[in-house]
C-alpha positions as CSV (number, residue, x, y, z in Angstrom):
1,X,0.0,0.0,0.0
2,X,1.1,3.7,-1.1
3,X,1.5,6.4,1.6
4,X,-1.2,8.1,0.1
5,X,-3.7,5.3,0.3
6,X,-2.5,4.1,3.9
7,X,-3.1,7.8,4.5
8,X,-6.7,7.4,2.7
9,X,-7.4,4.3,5.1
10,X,-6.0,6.0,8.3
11,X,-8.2,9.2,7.9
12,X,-11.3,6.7,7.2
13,X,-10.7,4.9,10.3
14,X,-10.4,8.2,12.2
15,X,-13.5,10.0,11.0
16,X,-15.7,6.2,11.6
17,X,-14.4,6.5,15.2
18,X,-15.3,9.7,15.5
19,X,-18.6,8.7,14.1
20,X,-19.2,6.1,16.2
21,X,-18.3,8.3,19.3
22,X,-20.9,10.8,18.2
23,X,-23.4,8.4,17.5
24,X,-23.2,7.0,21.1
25,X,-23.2,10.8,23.0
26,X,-26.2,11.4,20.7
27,X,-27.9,8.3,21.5
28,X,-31.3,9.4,23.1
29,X,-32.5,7.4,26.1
30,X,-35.1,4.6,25.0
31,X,-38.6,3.9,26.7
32,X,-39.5,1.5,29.1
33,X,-42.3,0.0,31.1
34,X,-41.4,-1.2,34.3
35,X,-43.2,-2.5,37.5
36,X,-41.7,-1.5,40.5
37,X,-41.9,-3.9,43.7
38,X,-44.9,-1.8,45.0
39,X,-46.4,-3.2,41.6
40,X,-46.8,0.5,40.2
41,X,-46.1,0.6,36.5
42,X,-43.8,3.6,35.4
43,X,-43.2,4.4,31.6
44,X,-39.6,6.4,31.2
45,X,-41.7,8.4,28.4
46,X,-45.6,8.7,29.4
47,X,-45.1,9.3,33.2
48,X,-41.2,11.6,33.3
49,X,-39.8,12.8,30.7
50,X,-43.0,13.9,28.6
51,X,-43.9,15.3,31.8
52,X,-40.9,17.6,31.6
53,X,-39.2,15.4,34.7
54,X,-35.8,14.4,34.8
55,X,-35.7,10.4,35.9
56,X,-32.3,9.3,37.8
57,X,-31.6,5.5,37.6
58,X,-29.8,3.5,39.8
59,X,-28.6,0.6,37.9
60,X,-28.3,-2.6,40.6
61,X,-28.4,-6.3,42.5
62,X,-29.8,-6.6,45.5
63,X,-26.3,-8.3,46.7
64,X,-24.4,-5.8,45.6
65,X,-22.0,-4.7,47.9
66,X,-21.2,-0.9,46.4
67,X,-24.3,-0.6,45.6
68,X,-25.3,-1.3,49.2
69,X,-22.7,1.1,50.5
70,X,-23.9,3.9,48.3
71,X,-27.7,3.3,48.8
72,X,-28.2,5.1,52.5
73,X,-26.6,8.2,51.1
74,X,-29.0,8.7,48.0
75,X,-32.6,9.0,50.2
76,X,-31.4,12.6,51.0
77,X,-30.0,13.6,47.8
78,X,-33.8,12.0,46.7
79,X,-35.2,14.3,48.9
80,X,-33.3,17.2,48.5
81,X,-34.7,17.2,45.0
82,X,-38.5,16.8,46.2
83,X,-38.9,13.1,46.6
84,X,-40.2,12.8,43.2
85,X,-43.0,15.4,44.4
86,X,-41.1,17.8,42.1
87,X,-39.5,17.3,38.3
88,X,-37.1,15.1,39.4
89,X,-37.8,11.2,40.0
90,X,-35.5,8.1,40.8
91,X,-35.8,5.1,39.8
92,X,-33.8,1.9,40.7
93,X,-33.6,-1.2,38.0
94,X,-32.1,-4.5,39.0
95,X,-29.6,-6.1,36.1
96,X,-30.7,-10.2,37.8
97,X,-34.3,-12.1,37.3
98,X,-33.8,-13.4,40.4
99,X,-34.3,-9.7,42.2
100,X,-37.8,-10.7,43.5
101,X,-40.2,-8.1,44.3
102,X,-39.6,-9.6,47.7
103,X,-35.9,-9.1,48.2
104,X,-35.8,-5.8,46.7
105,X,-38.4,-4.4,49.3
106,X,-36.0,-6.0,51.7
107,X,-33.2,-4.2,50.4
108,X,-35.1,-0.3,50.2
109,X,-36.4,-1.1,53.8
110,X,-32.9,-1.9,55.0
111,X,-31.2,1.2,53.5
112,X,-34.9,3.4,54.1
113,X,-35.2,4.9,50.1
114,X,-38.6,5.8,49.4
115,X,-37.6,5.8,45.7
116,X,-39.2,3.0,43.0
117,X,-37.3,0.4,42.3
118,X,-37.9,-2.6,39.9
119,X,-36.4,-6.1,40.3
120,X,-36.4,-9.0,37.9
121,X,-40.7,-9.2,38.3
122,X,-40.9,-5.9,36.8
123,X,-39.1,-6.3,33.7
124,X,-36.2,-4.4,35.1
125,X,-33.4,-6.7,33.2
126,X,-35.0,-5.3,29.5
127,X,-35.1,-2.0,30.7
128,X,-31.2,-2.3,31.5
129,X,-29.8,-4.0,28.3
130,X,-29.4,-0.5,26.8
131,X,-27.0,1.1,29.7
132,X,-25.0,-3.2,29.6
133,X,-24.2,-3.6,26.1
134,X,-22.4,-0.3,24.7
135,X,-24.8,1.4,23.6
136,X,-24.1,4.5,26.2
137,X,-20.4,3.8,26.4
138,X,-18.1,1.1,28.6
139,X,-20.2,-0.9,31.1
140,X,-18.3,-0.7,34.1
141,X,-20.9,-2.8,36.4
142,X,-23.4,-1.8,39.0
143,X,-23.6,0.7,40.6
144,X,-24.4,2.7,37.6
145,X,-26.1,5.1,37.5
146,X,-27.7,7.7,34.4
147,X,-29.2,11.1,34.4
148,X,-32.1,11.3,31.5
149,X,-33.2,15.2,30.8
150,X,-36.7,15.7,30.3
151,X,-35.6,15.9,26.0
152,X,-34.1,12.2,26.5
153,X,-30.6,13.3,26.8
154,X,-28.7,10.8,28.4
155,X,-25.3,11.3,30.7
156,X,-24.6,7.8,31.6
157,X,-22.0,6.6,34.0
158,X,-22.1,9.3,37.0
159,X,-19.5,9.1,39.2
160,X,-17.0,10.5,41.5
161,X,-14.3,9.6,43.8
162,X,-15.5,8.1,47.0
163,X,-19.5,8.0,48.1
164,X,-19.8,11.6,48.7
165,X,-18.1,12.5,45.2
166,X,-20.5,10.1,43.2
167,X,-23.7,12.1,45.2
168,X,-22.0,14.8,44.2
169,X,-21.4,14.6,40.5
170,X,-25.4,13.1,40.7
171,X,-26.4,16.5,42.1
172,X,-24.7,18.4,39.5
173,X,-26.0,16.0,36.4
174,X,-29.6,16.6,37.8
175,X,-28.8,20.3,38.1
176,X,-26.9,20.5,34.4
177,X,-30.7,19.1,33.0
178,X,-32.4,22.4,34.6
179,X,-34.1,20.3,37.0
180,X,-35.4,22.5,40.0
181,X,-36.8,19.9,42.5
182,X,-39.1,21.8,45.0
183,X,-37.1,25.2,44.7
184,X,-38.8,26.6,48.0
185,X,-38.1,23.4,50.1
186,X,-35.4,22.8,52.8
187,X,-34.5,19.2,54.4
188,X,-34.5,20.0,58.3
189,X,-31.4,18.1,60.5
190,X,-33.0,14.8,61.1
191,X,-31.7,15.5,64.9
192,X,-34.0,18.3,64.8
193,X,-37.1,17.2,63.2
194,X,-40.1,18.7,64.5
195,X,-42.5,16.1,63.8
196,X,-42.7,12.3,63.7
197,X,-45.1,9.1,63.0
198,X,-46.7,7.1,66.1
199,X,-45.5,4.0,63.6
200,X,-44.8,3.0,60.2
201,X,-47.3,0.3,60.2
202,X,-50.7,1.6,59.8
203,X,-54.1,0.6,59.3
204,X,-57.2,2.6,58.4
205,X,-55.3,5.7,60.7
206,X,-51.7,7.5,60.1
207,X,-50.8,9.5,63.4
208,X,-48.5,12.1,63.9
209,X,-46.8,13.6,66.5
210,X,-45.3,17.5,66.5
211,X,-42.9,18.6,69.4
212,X,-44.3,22.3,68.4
213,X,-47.5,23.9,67.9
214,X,-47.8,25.4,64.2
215,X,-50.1,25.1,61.1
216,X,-48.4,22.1,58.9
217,X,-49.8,20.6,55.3
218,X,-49.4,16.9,55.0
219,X,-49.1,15.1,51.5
220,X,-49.2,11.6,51.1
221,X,-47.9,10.2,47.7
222,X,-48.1,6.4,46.3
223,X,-44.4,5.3,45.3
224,X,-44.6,6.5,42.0
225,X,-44.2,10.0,43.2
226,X,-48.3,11.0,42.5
227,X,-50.1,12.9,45.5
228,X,-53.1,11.2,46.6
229,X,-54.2,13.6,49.9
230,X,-53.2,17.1,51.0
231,X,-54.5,18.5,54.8
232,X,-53.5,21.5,56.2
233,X,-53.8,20.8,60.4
234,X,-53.3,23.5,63.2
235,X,-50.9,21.4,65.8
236,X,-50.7,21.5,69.3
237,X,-47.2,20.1,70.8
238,X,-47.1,16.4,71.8
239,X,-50.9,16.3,70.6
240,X,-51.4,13.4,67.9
241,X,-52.6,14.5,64.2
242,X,-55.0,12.0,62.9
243,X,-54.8,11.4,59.1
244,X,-57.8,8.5,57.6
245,X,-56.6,6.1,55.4
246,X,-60.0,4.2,55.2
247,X,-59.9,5.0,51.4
248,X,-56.2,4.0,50.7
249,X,-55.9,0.3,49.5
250,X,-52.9,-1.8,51.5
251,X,-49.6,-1.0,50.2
252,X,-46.7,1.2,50.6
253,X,-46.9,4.8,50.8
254,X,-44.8,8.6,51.7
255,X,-46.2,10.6,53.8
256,X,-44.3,14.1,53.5
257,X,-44.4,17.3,56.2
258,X,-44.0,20.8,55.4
259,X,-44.8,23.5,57.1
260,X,-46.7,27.0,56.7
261,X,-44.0,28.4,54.2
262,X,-43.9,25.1,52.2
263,X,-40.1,23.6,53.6
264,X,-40.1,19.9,54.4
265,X,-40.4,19.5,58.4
266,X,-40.3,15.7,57.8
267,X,-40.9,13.0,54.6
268,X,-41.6,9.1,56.1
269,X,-42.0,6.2,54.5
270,X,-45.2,3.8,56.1
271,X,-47.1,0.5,55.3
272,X,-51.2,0.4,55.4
273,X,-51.6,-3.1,56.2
């Protein structure tokens, strides 16, 4: 081969690379249809991103032991971005059948996220083939975790040094979307929290208890992030608020605080059993 023609070939090979690297930053996310192991269905498209959201999801095994480490730390980076009561949502998607519903509510009550998350019953493996074989780049194993913008963008593989530096670089991929979360919200010190459920298993009655008087609205949400009840209640300290569940079916639900001036006093997690 001529220097010219190994030339030719050379600057062939360069601009396909560079085709194929463009092809993959320009890949847009594709839709799914999951079931999470509350059994609530949630399509990517439908219910997030055509709703102007922007969906976080936590690519995972239940035995998983980074994603296990990391898991605790992402409930308050969920909430700090309204607890999908806002534009932003998180959703978790298990890479094994096996997940059960079963285990996976094992695993969010043992690291307390209030987020969905979808297991090998929910057609979470399908969901994850995209993000496994290339399509977004190197699959580097679980955790991973991609930031979709509400236009489908996709920035895939979010992570930095050490726990803190991954939540990080997560809060700054959900920010780089123009997400706003629940712009007038705060997350009080969990020391300091001003108000507090009787218990987290409920039947036909949720109770609360304030340690101040005040004027407080309580929202409670089904997992998929939809609100389902909103009370305003004038508190007494110590005094139990009384919220009827007669009408909610069994099942997992949030139950989040704020008060007068709309910042979070409190967001809980609870079963109506």
């Amino acid at each position: 081969m001529n220097p010219f023609d190994l030339k030719h070939s050379c600057y062939i090979i360069l601009v396909l690379f560079f085709i194929s690297i463009a092809r993959i930053h320009a890949q847009t996310a594709p839709d799914f249809t999951v079931t999470d192991s509350w059994v609530y269905t949630h399509h990517l498209y439908a219910d997030y991103l055509n709703q102007d959201k922007t969906v976080v999801l936590k690519i995972f095994y239940v035995a998983c032991p980074p994603c296990n480490s990391i898991a605790p730390h992402l409930e308050p980076l969920y909430q700090s971005w309204g607890g999908g009561a806002g534009d932003v949502q998180f959703i978790e998607l298990s890479i094994l059948s096996g997940d059960s519903d079963q285990e996976v509510n094992v695993y969010k009550s043992t690291h307390g996220t209030t987020f969905p998350a979808a297991g090998g019953e929910g057609n979470s493996v399908a969901a994850t083939e995209p993000y496994r074989n290339g399509t977004f780049g190197l699959w580097g194993g679980t955790p991973t975790f991609v930031v979709v913008a509400p236009d489908g963008t996709v920035q895939y593989d979010v992570y930095g040094v050490g726990i803190q530096g991954t939540i990080n670089a997560l809060n700054a991929a959900i920010a780089a979307t123009g997400a706003e979360g629940l712009p007038t919200s705060v997350i009080e010190n969990e020391n300091e929290a001003r108000i507090s459920l009787v218990s987290n298993l409920v039947t036909d009655e949720l109770q609360l208890i304030p340690t101040e008087a005040g004027d407080i609205k309580v929202t409670l949400y089904n997992p998929a992030g939809k609100s389902m009840l909103s009370e305003h209640h004038q508190t007494v300290e110590n005094t139990p608020v009384s919220i009827d569940l007669s009408s909610f079916v069994p099942g997992i639900w949030i139950c989040r605080i704020e008060d007068e001036d709309n910042h979070i006093m409190a967001s809980y997690l609870f079963v109506k059993i």
